[in-house]
N, C-alpha and C positions, 0 to 999 in steps of 0.2 A: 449940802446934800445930806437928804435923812439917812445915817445909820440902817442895814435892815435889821441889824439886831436890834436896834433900839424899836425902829419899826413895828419888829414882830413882838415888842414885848408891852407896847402901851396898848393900854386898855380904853383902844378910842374908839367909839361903834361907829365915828365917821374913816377909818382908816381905808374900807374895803370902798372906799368915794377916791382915794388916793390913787392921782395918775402919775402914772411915771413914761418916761419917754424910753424906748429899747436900750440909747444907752447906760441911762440911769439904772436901769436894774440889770442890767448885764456890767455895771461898776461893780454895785450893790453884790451879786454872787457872788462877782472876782474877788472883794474883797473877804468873802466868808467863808471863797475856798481853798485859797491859795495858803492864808497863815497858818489854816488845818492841815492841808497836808505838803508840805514845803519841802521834807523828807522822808521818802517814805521806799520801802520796799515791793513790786510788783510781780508778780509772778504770772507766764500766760504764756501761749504760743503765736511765734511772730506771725504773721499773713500781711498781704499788700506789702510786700518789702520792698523797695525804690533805694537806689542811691543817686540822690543828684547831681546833676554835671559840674554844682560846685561844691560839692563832695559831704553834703548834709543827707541823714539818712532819715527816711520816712518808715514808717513800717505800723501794723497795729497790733497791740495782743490783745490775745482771745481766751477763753475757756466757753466751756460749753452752754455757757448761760449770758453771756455779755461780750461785747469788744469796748477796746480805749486807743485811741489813738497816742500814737509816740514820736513823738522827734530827737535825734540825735544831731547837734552841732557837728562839724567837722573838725572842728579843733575834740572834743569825746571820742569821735569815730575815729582820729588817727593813732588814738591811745587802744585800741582795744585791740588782741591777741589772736581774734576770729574774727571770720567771714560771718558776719548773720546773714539768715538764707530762711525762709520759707518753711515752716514745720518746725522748725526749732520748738525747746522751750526752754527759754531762760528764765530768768530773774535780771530786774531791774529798778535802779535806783535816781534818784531821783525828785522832783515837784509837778505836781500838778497844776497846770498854769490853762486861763479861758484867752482865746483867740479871740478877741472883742468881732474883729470881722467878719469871722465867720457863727459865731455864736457858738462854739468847740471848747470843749477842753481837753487838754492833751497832756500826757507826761514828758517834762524835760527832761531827759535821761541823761544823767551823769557818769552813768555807771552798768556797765552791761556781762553777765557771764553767763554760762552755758548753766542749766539747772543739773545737779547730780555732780558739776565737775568742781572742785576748788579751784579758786584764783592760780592757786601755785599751780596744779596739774595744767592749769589752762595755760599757764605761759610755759609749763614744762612741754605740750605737744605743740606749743608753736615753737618754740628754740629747737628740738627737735626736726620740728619738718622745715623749720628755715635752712636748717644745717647738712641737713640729710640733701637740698636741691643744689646746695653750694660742693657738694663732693666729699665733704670732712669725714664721712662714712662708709665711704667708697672700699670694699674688698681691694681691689686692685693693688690700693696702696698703703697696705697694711703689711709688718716689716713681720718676718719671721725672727723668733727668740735663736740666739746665739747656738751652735752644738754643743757647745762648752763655758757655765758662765762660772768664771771665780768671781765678780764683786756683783754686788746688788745694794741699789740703791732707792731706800725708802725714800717715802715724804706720808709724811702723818705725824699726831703728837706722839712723845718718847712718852709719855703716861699712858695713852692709849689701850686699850686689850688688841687692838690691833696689831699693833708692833710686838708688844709680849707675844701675839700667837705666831705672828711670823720668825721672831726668833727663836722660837721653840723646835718648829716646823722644820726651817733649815738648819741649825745646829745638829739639829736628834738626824736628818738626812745625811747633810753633806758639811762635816765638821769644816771643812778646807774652804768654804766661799767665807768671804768677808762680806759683812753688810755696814752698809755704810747709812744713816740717818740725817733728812734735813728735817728737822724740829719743825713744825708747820699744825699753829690749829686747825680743826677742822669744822667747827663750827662756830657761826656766828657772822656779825658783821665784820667785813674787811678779809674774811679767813680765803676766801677764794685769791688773793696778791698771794698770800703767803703759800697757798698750793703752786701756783706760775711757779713764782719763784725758784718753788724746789725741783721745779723739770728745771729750769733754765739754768742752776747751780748744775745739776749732773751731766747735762749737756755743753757746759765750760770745760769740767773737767771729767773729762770721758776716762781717765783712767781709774775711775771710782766706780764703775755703772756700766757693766755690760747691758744691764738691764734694770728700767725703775719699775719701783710697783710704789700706787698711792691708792689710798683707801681710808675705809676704818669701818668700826665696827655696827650694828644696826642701829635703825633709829627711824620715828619717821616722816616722812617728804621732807616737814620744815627741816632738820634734823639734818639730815643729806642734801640738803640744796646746795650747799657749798661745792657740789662735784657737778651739780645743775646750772653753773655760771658759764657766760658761752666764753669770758677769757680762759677759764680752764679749758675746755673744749678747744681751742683753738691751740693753745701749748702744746696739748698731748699731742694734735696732730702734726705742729711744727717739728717734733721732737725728734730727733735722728738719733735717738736709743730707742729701742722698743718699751711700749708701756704696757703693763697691765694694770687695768683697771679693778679692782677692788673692794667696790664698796657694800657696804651692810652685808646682807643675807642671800641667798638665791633667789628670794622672790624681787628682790627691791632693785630695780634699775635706774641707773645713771646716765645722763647726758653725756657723760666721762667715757663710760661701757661705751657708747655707741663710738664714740673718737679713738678710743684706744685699737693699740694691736691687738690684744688680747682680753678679753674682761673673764676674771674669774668671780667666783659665786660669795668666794668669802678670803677675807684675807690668807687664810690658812690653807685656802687650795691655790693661790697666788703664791706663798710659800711651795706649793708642791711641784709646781709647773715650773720653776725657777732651780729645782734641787733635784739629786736625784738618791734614791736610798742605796746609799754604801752596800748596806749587808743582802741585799736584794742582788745587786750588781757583783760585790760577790761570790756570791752563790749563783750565779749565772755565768763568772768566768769558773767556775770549778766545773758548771756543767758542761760548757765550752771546752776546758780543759780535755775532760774526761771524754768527749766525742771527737774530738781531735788524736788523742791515745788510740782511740778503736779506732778509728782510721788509717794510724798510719798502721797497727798491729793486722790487718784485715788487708791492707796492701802489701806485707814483706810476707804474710801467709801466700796470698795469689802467688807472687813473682816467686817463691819459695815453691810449691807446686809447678810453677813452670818450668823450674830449673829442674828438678826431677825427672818431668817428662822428659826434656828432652835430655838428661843423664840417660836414662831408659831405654832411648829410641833407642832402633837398630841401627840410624846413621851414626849415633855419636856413638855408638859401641865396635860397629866394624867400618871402618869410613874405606878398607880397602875393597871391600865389597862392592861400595859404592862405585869407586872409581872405575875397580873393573866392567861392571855394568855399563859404565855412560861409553869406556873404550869398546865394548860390544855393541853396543849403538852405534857407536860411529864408526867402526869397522863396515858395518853393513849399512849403513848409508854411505860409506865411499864405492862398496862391490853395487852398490843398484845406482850410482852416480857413472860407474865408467859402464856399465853394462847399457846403460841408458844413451851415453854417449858414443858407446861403441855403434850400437844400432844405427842410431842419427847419423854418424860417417858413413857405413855402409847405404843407408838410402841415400843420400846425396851422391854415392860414389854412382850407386846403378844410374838413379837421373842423369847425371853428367855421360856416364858411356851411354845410355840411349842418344842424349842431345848431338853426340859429337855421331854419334854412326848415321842418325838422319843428315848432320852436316856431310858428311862425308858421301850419303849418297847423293846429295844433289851436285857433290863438284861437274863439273864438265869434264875434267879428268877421267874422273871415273866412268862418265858413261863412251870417252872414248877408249877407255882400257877392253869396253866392252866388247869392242869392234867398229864400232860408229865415226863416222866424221862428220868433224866441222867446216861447214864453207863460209869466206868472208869474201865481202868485194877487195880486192888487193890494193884499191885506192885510198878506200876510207876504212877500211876493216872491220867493217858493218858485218854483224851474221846475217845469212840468208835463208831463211827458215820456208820461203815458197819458191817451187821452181816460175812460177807464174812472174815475180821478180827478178828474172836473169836476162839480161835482153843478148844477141848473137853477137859477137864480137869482145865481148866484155871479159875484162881480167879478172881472175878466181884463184884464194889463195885455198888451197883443200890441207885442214891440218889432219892427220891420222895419227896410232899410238905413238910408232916411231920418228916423226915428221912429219913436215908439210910440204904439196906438191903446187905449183902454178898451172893453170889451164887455163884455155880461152873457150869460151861458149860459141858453139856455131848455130 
């Protein structure tokens, strides 16, 4: 098969008579395009993005002047740290390779990141958002710092400005904590074992470590990755001492920050949170003091005043005056008790002689005292109150004042 380089470079004026068959010159490109750009860097916006159901990704970028087709392997696609999606614009790495079948050439992508973001940041927001959906970030289960810590236990290098600032920090606070050091680089290869490590040391021996703090000083992303590894991530949360996190400066955030109890901004405010300033405290018990004095001098004043009153009073000066008075009261509540009751007997006594004189007038006695008599049949001793009930012949007992007389009715 002719070369097209050779092709395009001989000086044959029968070459443009030269037939070729579709796949001859569609060999002929592949091979002129492929060794040109076998490596290469692409940059565009994805569109037509597809992932296929055996997990190869299709997609094309674009700028405003052109598109290229792209193919990503699935074995590529299971290394990459994002979603590609539609609008994007990354960068992509890679060869260019012709689809004989189709008559295409398309970029075999090796290699895919987000444009504007580094490799590292790009796998710093995916360990983040993996870890942040597994719970390791969760409020909920973040341990509050001790009310009282005497030991504190670092993990960073003993060379450090980190450690030097934290010992400065709490020494010049709180002379009385003991700090206690696990040696541990902080940067480079293998340095994230040796961070574990120094949680999983303080957490054997708990009597060294109310509280750890692991950090160090700024530097950057490459620099602080070592607090960016998800087995550190995973310790701090394991850790049943509280952590604060501490790494670089205020602005620079850690995978660590997000795990820990606590992240402070820089070593030396991790120091502060951990200590408490002596002469502050204090000056704070003498203020204490001195408001507690006015208190109780402000209470024996009151109760000092009230005992005067009532020195004062007219009860506690004449108390027989008193008594005389309450016995004046109760003299005349006893004269308006019997005067009251005296009454009350008298009305009862008159009702009772009315009740008894109307008894009295109705006896039958009495109306025979009057002169009247009583007649009864002499058989059954029935009264007989009409003469129309007397039949002739009939026995009548007649009582009068002095006795009763017998008569027969004719």
């Amino acid at each position: 098969m002719t070369d097209l380089f050779s092709y395009l470079s001989e000086e044959n004026s029968e070459k443009e008579d030269t037939l070729f068959s579709v796949h001859e010159i569609t060999m002929l490109i592949k091979g002129l395009i492929e060794p040109e750009f076998s490596d290469i860097w692409v940059e565009g916006e994805i569109s037509n993005y597809k992932k296929h159901s055996s997990g190869h990704h299709y997609f094309s970028l674009k700028d405003d002047k052109a598109v290229i087709s792209c193919v990503m392997w699935k074995s590529t696609g299971d290394r990459i740290s994002f979603e590609p999606d539609n609008g994007q614009m990354v960068k992509v790495r890679g060869s260019v390779s012709l689809y004989e079948s189709s008559g295409r050439y398309q970029i075999d992508v090796k290699k895919i990141i987000i444009s504007g973001i580094g490799e590292l940041q790009m796998k710093f927001e995916a360990l983040k958002l993996k870890l942040f959906q597994e719970g390791l970030f969760d409020v909920s289960r973040k341990k509050k710092l001790p009310g009282f810590i005497k030991n504190v236990g670092v993990v960073t290098a003993e060379t450090g400005a980190a450690f030097q600032d934290i010992k400065k920090v709490i020494h010049s606070r709180s002379a009385y904590i003991n700090i206690y050091l696990y040696n541990a680089r902080v940067q480079g290869k293998g340095t994230e074992a040796e961070i574990v490590e120094g949680i999983e040391y303080f957490n054997k021996h708990r009597e060294t470590a109310d509280v750890i703090i692991i950090g160090r000083g700024g530097g950057s992303l490459e620099d602080l990755w070592t607090f960016n590894e998800e087995c550190v991530a995973r310790a701090v949360y394991n850790s049943q001492i509280p952590v604060i996190s501490a790494v670089g400066h205020e602005i620079d955030f850690s995978i660590s920050d997000f795990a820990a109890d606590i992240r402070a901004a820089t070593p030396s405010h991790a120091a502060e949170m951990v200590s408490i300033n002596t002469k502050d405290e204090i000056s704070k018990l003498n203020q204490y003091e001195t408001r507690i004095k006015n208190q109780i001098g402000y209470y024996f004043q009151f109760q000092n005043e009230k005992l005067k009153g009532i020195e004062n009073s007219h009860a506690f000066k004449m108390p027989a005056d008193i008594i005389r008075n309450h016995s004046i009261i109760l003299d005349n509540l006893e004269d308006s008790f019997q005067g009251y009751f005296s009454d009350l007997v008298k009305n009862e006594n008159i009702k009772i002689n009315n009740i008894e004189s109307v008894i009295r007038s109705l006896n039958p006695d009495s109306i025979i005292n009057r002169g009247y008599a009583i007649i009864k049949d002499s058989s059954s001793s029935k009264i007989i109150t009409s003469a129309l009930k007397i039949n002739k012949g009939q026995k009548l007992l007649i009582k009068l004042k002095d006795g009763s007389v017998s008569s027969t009715a004719e």
